[in-house]
Structure formats: structure tokens, C-alpha cells
OpenMM code with the backbone's topology and positions (N, CA, C; nanometers):
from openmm import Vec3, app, unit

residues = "UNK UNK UNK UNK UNK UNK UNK UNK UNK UNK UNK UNK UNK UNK UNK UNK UNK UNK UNK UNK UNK UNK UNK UNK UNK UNK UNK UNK UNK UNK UNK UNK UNK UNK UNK UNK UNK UNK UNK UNK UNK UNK UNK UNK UNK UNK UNK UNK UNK UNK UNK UNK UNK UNK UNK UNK UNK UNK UNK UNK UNK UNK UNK UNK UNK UNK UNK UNK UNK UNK UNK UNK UNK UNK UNK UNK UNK UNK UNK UNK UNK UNK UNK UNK UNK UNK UNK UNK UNK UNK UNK UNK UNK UNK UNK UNK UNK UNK".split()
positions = [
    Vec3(9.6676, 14.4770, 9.5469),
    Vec3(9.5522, 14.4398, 9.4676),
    Vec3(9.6014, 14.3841, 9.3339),
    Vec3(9.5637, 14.2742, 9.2882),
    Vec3(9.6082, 14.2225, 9.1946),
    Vec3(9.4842, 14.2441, 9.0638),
    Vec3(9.5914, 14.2527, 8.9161),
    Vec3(9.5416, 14.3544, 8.8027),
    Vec3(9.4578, 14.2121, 8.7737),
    Vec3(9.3964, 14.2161, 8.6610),
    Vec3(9.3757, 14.1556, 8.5781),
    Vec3(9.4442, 14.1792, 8.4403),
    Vec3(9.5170, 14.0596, 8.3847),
    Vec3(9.5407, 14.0981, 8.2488),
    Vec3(9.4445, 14.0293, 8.1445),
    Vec3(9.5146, 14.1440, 8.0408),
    Vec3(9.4227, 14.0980, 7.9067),
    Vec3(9.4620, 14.0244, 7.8324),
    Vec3(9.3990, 13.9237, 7.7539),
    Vec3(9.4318, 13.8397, 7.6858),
    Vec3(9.4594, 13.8568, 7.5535),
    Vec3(9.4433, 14.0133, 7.5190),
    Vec3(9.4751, 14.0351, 7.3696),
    Vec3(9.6279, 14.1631, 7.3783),
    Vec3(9.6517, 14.1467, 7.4970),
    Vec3(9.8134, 14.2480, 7.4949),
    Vec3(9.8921, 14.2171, 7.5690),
    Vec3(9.9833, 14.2365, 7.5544),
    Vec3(10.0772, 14.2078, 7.6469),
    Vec3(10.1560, 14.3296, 7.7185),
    Vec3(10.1742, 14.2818, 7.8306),
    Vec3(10.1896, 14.3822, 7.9735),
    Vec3(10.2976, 14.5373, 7.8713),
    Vec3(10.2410, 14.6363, 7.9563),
    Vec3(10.3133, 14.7344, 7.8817),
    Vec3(10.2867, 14.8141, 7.7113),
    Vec3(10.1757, 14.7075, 7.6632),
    Vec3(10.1491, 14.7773, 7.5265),
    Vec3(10.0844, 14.8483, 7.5026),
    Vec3(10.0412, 14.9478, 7.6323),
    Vec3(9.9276, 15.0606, 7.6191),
    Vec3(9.9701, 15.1713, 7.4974),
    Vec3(9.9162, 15.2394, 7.4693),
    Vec3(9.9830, 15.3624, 7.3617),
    Vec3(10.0900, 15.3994, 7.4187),
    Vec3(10.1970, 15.4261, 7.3704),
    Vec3(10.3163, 15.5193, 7.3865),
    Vec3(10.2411, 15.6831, 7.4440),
    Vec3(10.2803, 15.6618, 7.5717),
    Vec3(10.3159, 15.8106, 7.6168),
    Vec3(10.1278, 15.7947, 7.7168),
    Vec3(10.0659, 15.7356, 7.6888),
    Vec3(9.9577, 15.7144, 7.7578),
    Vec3(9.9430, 15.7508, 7.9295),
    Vec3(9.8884, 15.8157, 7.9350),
    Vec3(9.8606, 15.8215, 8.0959),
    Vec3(9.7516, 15.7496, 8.1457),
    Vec3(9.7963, 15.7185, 8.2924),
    Vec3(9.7148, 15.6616, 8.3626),
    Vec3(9.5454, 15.7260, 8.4001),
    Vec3(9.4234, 15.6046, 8.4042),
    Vec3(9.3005, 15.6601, 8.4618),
    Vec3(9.2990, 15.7316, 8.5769),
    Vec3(9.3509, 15.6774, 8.6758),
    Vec3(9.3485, 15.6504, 8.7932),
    Vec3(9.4026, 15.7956, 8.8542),
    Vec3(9.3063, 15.8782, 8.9070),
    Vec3(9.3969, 16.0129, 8.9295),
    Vec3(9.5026, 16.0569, 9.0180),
    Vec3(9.5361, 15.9311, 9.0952),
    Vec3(9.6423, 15.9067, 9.1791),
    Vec3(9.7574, 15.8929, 9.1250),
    Vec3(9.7050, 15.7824, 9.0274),
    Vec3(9.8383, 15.7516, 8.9041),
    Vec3(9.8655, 15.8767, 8.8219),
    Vec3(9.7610, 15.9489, 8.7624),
    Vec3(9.7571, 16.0413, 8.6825),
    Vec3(9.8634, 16.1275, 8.7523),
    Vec3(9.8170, 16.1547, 8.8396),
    Vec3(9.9170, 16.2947, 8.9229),
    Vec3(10.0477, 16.2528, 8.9602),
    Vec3(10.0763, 16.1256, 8.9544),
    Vec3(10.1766, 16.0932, 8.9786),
    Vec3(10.2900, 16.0729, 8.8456),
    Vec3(10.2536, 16.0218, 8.7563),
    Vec3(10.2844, 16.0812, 8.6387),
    Vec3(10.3213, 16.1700, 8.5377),
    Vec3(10.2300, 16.3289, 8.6041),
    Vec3(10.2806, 16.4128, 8.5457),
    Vec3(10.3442, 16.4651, 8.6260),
    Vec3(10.3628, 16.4306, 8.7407),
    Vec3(10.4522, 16.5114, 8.8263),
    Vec3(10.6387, 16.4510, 8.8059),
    Vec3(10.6234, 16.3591, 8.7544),
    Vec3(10.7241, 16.2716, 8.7067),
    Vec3(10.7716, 16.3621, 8.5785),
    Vec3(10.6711, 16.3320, 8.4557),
    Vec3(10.7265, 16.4213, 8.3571),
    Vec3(10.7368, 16.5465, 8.3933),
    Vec3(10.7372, 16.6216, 8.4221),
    Vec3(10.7587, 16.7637, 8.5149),
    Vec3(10.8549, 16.7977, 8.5496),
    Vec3(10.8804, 16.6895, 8.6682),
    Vec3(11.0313, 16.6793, 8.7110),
    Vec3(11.1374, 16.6626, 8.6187),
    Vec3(11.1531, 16.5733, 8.4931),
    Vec3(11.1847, 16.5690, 8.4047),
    Vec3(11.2274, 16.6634, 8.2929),
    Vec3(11.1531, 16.7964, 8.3253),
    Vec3(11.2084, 16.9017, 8.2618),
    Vec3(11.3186, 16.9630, 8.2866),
    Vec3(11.3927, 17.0028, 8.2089),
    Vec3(11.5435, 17.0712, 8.3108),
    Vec3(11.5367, 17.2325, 8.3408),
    Vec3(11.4154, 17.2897, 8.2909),
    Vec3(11.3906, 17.4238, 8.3108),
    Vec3(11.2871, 17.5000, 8.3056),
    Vec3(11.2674, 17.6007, 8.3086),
    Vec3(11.0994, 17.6372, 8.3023),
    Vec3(11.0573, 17.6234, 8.1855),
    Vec3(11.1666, 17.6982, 8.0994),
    Vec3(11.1199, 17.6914, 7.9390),
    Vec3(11.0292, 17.5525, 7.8776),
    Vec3(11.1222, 17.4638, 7.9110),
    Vec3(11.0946, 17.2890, 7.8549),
    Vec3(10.9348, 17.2510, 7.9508),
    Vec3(10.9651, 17.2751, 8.0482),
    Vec3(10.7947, 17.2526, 8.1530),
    Vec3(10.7312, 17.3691, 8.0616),
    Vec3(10.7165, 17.4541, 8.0511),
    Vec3(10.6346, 17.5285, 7.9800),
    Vec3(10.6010, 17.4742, 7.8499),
    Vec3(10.7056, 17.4177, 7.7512),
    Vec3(10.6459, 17.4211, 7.6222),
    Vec3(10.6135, 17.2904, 7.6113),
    Vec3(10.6582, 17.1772, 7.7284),
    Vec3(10.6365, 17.0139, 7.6921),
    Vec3(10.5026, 17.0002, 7.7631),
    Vec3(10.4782, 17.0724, 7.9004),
    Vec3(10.3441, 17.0091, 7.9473),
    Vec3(10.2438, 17.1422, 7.9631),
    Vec3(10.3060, 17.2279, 8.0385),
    Vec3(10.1905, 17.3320, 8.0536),
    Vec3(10.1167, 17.4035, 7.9149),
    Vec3(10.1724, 17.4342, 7.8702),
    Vec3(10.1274, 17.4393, 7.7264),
    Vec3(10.0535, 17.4055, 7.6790),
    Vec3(10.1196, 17.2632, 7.6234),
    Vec3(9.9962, 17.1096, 7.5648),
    Vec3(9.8762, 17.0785, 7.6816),
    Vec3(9.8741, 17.1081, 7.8156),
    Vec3(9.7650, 17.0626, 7.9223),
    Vec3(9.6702, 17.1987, 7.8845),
    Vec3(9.7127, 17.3458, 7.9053),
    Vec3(9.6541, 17.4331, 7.8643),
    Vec3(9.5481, 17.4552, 7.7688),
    Vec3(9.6193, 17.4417, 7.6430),
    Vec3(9.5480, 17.3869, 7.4964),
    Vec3(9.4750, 17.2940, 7.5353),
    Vec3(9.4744, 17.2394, 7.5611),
    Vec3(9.3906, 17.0637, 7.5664),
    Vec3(9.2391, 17.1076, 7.6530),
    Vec3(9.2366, 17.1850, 7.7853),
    Vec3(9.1790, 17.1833, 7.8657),
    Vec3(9.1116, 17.2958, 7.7999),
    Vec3(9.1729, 17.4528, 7.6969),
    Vec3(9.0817, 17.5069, 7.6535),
    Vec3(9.0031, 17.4702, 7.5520),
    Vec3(9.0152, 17.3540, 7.4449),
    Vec3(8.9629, 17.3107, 7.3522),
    Vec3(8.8239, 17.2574, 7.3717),
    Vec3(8.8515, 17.1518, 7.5070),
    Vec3(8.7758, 17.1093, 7.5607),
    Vec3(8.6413, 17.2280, 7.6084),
    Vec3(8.7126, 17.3108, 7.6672),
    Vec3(8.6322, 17.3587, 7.7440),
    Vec3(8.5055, 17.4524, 7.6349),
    Vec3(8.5702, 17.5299, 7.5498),
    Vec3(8.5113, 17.6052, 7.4414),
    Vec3(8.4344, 17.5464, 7.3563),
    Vec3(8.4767, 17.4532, 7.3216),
    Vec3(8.3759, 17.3219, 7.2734),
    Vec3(8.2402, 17.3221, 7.3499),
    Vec3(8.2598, 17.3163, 7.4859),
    Vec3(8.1131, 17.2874, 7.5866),
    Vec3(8.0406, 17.4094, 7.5972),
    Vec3(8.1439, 17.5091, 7.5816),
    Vec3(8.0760, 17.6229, 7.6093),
    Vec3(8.1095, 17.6703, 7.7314),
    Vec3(8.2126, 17.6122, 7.8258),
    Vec3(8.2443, 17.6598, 7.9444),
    Vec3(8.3018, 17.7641, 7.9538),
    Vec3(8.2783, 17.8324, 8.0973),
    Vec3(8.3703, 17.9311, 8.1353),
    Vec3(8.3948, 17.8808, 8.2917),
    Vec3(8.4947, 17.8891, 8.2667),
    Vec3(8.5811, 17.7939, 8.3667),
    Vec3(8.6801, 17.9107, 8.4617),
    Vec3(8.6586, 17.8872, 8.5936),
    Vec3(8.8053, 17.9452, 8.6666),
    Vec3(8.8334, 17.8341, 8.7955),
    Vec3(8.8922, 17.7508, 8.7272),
    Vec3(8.9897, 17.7055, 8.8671),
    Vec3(9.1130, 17.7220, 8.9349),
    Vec3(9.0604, 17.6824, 9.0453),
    Vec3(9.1192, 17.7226, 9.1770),
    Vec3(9.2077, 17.6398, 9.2518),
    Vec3(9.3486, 17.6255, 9.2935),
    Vec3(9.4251, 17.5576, 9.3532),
    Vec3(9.4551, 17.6362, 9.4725),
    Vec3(9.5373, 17.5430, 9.5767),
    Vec3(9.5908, 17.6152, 9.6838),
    Vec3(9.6500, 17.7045, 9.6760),
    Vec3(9.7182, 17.7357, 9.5490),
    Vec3(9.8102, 17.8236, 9.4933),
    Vec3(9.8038, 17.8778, 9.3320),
    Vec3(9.6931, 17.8793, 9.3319),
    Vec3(9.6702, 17.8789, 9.1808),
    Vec3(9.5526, 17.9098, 9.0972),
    Vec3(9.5339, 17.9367, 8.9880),
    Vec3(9.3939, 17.9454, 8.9001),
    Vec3(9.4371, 17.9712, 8.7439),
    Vec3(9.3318, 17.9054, 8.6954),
    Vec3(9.3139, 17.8821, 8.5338),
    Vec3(9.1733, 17.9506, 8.5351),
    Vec3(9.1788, 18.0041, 8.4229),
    Vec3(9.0701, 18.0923, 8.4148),
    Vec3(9.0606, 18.0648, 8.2905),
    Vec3(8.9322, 18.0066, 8.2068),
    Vec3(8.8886, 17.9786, 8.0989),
    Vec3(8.7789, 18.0672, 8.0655),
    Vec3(8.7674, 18.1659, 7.9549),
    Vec3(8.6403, 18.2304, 7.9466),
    Vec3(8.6081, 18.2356, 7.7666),
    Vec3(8.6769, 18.2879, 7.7157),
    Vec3(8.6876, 18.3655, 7.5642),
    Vec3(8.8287, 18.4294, 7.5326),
    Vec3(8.8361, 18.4136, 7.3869),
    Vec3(8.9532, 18.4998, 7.3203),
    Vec3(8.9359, 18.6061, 7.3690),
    Vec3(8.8121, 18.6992, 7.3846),
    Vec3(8.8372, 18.8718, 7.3926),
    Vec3(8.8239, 18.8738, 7.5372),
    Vec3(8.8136, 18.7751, 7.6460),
    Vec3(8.8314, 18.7823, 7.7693),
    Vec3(8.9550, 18.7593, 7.8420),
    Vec3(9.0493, 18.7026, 7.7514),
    Vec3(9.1663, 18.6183, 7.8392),
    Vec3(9.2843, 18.7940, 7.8076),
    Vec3(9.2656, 18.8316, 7.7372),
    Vec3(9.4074, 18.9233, 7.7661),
    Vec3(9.3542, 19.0199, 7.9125),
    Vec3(9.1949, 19.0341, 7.8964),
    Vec3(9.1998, 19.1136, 7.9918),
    Vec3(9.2261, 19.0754, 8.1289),
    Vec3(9.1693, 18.9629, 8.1340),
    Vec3(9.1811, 18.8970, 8.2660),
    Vec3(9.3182, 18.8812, 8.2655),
    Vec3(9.4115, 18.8508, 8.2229),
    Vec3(9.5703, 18.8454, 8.2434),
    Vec3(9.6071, 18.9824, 8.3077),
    Vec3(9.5662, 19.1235, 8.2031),
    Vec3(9.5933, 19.2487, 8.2962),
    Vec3(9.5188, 19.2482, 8.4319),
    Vec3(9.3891, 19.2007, 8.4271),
    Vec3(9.3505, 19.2321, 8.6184),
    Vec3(9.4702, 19.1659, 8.7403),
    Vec3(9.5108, 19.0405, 8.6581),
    Vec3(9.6060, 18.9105, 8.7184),
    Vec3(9.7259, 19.0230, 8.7383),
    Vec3(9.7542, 19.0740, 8.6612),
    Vec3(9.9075, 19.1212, 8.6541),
    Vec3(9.8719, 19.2838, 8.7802),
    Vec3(9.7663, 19.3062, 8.7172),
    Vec3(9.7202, 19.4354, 8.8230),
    Vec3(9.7494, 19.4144, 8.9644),
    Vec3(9.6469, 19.3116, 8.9824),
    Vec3(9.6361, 19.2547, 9.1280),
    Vec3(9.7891, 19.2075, 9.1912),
    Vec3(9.8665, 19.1506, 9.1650),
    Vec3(10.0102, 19.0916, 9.1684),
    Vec3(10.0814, 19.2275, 9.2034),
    Vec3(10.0733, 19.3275, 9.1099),
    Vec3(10.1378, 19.4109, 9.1394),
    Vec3(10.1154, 19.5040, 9.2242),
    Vec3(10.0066, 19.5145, 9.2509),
    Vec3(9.9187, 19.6192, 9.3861),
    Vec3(9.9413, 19.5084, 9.5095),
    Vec3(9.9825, 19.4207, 9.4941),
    Vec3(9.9934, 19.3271, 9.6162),
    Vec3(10.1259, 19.3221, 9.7095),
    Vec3(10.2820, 19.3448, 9.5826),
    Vec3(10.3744, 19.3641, 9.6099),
    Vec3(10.4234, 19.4608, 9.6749),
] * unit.nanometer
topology = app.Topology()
chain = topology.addChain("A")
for resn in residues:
    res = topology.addResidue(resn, chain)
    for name in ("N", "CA", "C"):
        topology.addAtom(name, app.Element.getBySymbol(name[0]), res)
């Protein structure tokens, strides 16, 4: 499929560090920077982190309470005086599981 370009930039001058709309692209992208980390530490403090923050700002702002769900996974967005607890049920459950 061929792009259209714009007539006021030239190819490549999107913002520095910009991600793609396109959630195909998107995911493909951060799975790139990801890979890019050399350890958990660096994935932790370069993306999960900053995606974390970002997604609770958002969310508290709206007023959400949020828990999503992956094949393998969940984010649980609620409140400051909700998130330590819900971490102990998380850690509860994990460990009654083992």
C-alpha cells in the first residue's frame, strides 16, 4: 500500500522517539525497544515504568478503575489506598498457588 507524503516534511521527521498509530506498528515497536533492553532492570525503568505511569495518569484523570487482562497477565488500576492492597492479594494468591 502506498503512503502518501506530506508536503510540509520530509520522510522521517516525525518527533524523535514517536511511536507509531497503527497498533500493529505500535506493538511492533515496543516490542523492539524491549528487546533492546539488556536486562530486567533497564525494561523496567525505560518502558514498563514510563507505560505504567502514563496509563495511570490517564486513567485517574477519567476516573477509571481499570483491571486488565492478558493471556498472561493484568494491570489493575484502582486508587493510591487500593494498589498496595491489591499487590498483597496478588502476592497472596501466587503464593497459595505454588
Amino acid at each position: 500500500m502506498a503512503q502518501k507524503k506530506s508536503k510540509n516534511r520530509k520522510p522521517g521527521s516525525g518527533a524523535k522517539g514517536a511511536l507509531p498509530q497503527d497498533p500493529e506498528a505500535f506493538l511492533a515497536e515496543m516490542i523492539r525497544r524491549m528487546d533492546a533492553c539488556p536486562d530486567a532492570e533497564s525494561l523496567n525503568d525505560n518502558i514498563i515504568m514510563p507505560f505504567a505511569l502514563a496509563l495511570e495518569k490517564v486513567a485517574l484523570a477519567r476516573g477509571y478503575t481499570m483491571n486488565i487482562y492478558g493471556e498472561a497477565s493484568n494491570i489493575a488500576i484502582t486508587s493510591d489506598e487500593d494498589a498496595e492492597t491489591i499487590f498483597h492479594l496478588i502476592e497472596e494468591y501466587l503464593d497459595q498457588r505454588d
